[in-house]
Structure formats: structure tokens, C-alpha cells
N, C-alpha and C positions, 0 to 999 in steps of 0.2 A: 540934275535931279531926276529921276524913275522912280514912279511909280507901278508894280506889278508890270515892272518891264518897258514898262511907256514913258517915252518921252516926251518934252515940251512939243518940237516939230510935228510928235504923232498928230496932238490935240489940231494941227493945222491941216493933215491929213485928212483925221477921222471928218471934219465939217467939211472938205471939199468930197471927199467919197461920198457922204450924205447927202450933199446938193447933187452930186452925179445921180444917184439914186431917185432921188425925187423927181428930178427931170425926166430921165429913162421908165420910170415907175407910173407918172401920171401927166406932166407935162409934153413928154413928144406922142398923147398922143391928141386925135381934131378938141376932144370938148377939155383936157389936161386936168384940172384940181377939180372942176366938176365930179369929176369921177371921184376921185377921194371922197367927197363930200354924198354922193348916190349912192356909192355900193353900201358903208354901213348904212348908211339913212335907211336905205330900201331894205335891209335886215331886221333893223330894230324897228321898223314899219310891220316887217310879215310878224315877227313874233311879240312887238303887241298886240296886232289882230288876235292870234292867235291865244294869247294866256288873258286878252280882256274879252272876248267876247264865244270865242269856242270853248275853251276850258278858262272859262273868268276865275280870277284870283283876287283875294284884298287882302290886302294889308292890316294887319291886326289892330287894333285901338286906330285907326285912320280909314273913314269910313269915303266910299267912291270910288269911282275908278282911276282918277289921275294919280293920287297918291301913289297908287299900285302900280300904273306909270313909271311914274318916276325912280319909285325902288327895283323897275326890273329893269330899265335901260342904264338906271347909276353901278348894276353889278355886270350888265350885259355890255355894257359899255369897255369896261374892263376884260371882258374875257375878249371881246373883239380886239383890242391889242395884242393880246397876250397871242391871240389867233395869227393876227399881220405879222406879228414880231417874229415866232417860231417858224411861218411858214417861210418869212424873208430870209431868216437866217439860216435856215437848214439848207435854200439852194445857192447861197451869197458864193461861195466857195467855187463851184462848178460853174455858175453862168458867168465868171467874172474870170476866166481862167486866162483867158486874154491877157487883161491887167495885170496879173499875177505872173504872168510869164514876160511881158514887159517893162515892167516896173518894179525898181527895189522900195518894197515897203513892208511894215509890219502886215501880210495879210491875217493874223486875229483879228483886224480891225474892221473888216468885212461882214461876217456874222454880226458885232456889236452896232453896225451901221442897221444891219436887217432888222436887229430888236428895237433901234431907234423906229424906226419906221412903222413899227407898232404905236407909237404916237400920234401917228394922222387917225384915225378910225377911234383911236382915246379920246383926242382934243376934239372932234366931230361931236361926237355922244355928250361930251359936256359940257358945251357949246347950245345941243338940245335941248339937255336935263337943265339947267339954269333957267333959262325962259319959263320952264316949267313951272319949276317953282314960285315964281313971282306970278303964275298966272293964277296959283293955288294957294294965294294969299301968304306963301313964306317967303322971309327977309333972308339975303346971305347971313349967315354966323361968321365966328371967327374959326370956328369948326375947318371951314376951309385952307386957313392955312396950313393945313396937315396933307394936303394935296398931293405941291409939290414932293415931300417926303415921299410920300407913297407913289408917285411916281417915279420918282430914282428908285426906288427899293426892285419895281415892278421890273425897270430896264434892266437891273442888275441880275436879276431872276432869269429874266427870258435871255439875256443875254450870257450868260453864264451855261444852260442848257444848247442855245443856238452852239453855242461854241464847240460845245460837244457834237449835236446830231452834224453839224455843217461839216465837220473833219470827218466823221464816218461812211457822208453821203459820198466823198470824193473814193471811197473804196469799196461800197455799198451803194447801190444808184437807189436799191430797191428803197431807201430811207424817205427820202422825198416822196417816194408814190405810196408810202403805207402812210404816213403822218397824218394825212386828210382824214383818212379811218380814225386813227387814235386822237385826235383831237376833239369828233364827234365825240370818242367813247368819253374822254375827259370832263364835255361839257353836260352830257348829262349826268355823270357821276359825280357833278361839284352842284351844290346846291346855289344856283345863279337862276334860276326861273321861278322856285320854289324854295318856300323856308326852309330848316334844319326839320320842322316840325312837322312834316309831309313826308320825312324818312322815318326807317322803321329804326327804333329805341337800340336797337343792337348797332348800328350802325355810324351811328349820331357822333360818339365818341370817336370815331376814326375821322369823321369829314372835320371834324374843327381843326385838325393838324393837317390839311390838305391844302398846303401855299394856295393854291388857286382861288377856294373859298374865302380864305384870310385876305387875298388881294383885293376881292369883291367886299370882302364882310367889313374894310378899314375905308372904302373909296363910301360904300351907305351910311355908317357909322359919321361920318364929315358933312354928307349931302342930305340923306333923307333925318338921321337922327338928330343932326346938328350938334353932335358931339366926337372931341377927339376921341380917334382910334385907343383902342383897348391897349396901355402899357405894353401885355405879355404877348399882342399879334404881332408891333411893331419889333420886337425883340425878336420874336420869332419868325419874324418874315426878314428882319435884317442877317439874322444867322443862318437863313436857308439859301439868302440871297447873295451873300458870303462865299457859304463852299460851295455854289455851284458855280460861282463865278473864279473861283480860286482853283476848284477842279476842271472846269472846261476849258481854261487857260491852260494847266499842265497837260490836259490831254490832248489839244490843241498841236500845243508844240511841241509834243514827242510825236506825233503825225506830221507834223510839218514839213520835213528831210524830204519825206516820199512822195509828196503832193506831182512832183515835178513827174512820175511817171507813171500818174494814173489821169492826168489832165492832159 
């Protein structure tokens, strides 16, 4: 039985490449998972400083500062994934060229490793944001179980683009070293620090179709609203998360032939 080309064995595959990953990624090095757990920490540290007390923000009908809290690291949380994931998976392909040239395996499964890996820096943040809330007098909902959901949705998103940028960097090096730029430009062009209502009225209508928003606006929606995500996000972040992952597989593997002589 295959699925989108994958077999049973891959699934044995893709979790030992993931465990490779995570080892080489945070464990070989002195302080290992420490680091997972400091580098987002120490982000969603600087820019709460920054949007509670330099340019303070509240949160509308929730009055104080941790509310406001909690709804910027529950969407900031998410773009940090989505950050790990693109960045892992756009160089998965070139730093593992070894493996690839050693070993007979599906490499597509290398980029979707790199989007998993956008998970540490997720589960960190909401890991955070929970304590919070119970420190600010709210109970878990059942709202939460829409999480999970939106978490596959999320992997399939980022991993569906990884797939793409990761096969272009192997003929393009230049991809890897512009992405850092464009991901700045991405995050402040997705309303993750700031409401919808902080943009200008012409505009407002194009960021509601903007996956990245929808990913943040489904993960607040659960956490700070305690209500399941909007029917038509979920829809429409499953059909975004769809052809990009059904696209970055075909384009994947019609790159694939030539990998061998540009690595």
C-alpha cells in the first residue's frame, strides 16, 4: 500500500532521519535540548519585552498585560515553527548530500523531516502559553483539541513548500541565503504581533487568505478564544496544505534525476 508514493518502510525511515536530525540539531551539542528550549524562549522573551512595554499592546475586551501575552506568543509561537521548519527544510537536501549519495532512500523525506522539526520551537511556545493561562485565571477548553488538527495541517503547509525551496537550493545555493530576508518580510506582512485592525482597510481583505495568518488565527482561536477554529480556515488551510504538498512532491521528483550532479 502507498501513499503519495510512500511506503509502509518509509514511515520507519522518515522517524529514524528525525531522530538523526534532532541529535545532530540539538543534542551533539555541550548544553543539547537546552538549546531547543532557549533559543525560542529567548525570542518570545525579546518580543514580549518589546510589543508589552515599548510599543505595549492589549487585547481588546481583555484587559492587562498577560492576556496580550498570551495571544502574542499563542500566534508567535506558530510562526516560530513555521520559521524552524522552512529554514530546516530548505537546507535538508544539500547538508545531508552524504546520506543521499550513500544510502538508497526516498530522499523527499528529508525536507518533510526539516518541517517536522518545526515542532520543537511549536511544542516550547505552548508548553509556555498554557501555564499562562492558568496563571490568569483560565481553565483548558475543549477548544484544544483542535490543536493536534492544526498541527498536521501546519506540517503539511511547511512541508509541502520545504519540498519545493529544498530541490531548488540544490541548483540555486543562493535560496538558502535569501530566505532569512524573506521570512523577516513574511512575518511582518502576516498580522502575528498585531490585530487585523492595526492594518489599513484596503488591505485587511487580502491578509485573511494569507496561510500564515489562518495558521496563527486557528492556533488563538483554541487557546486564547477557547473556541474551535473557523469551519472555512480549516478548509482552507487544508486545501492550501494539500496543493502545496502535492506540488512540492511533483516538483521534488522531477528535480530528483539531477540531484546526483550538483551535490
Amino acid at each position: 500500500m502507498t501513499l503519495f508514493g510512500f511506503e509502509r518502510r518509509d514511515v520507519g525511515m522518515l522517524r529514524s532521519l528525525l531522530r538523526l536530525a534532532l541529535v545532530d540539531r540539538f543534542l551533539g551539542s555541550r548544553l543539547g535540548m537546552i538549546w531547543a528550549v532557549l533559543a525560542p524562549l529567548s525570542l518570545m522573551g525579546l518580543f514580549t519585552f518589546v510589543f508589552t512595554f515599548v510599543f505595549p499592546g492589549r487585547l481588546p475586551g481583555h484587559p492587562g498585560t498577560l492576556p496580550f501575552v498570551i495571544w502574542l506568543l499563542s500566534g508567535y509561537g506558530a510562526w516560530l515553527g513555521i520559521n524552524e521548519g522552512l529554514s530546516s527544510a530548505t537546507t535538508s537536501v544539500v547538508s545531508n548530500a552524504g546520506i543521499i549519495k550513500n544510502i538508497s532512500f526516498k530522499s523527499e523525506l528529508l525536507p518533510i523531516v526539516g518541517a517536522m522539526l518545526g515542532l520543537v520551537p511549536l511544542l516550547v511556545s505552548l508548553i509556555i502559553v498554557l501555564p499562562l493561562q492558568l496563571a490568569s485565571g483560565e481553565l483548558p477548553s475543549l477548544s484544544l483539541l483542535a490543536l493536534p488538527l492544526i498541527i498536521v495541517l501546519q506540517v503539511a503547509f511547511v512541508a509541502g513548500i520545504g519540498l519545493f525551496l529544498a530541490s531548488l537550493n540544490v541548483f540555486v545555493r543562493d535560496t538558502s541565503l535569501a530566505l532569512p530576508t524573506l521570512l523577516t518580510l513574511l512575518l511582518f506582512a502576516s498580522p502575528i504581533f498585531y490585530s487585523t485592525a492595526a492594518y489599513p482597510k484596503g488591505i485587511v481583505k487580502l491578509l485573511l487568505f494569507n496561510p500564515i495568518y489562518i495558521i496563527a488565527a486557528c492556533y488563538r482561536s483554541a487557546i486564547v478564544q477557547h473556541e474551535f477554529p473557523q469551519l472555512w480556515m480549516l478548509l482552507y488551510l487544508a486545501a492550501v496544505s494539500a496543493f502545496f504538498a502535492w506540488a512540492g512532491l511533483k516538483w521534488f521528483r522531477r528535480l530528483k534525476p539531477f540531484f546526483d550532479t550538483r551535490l
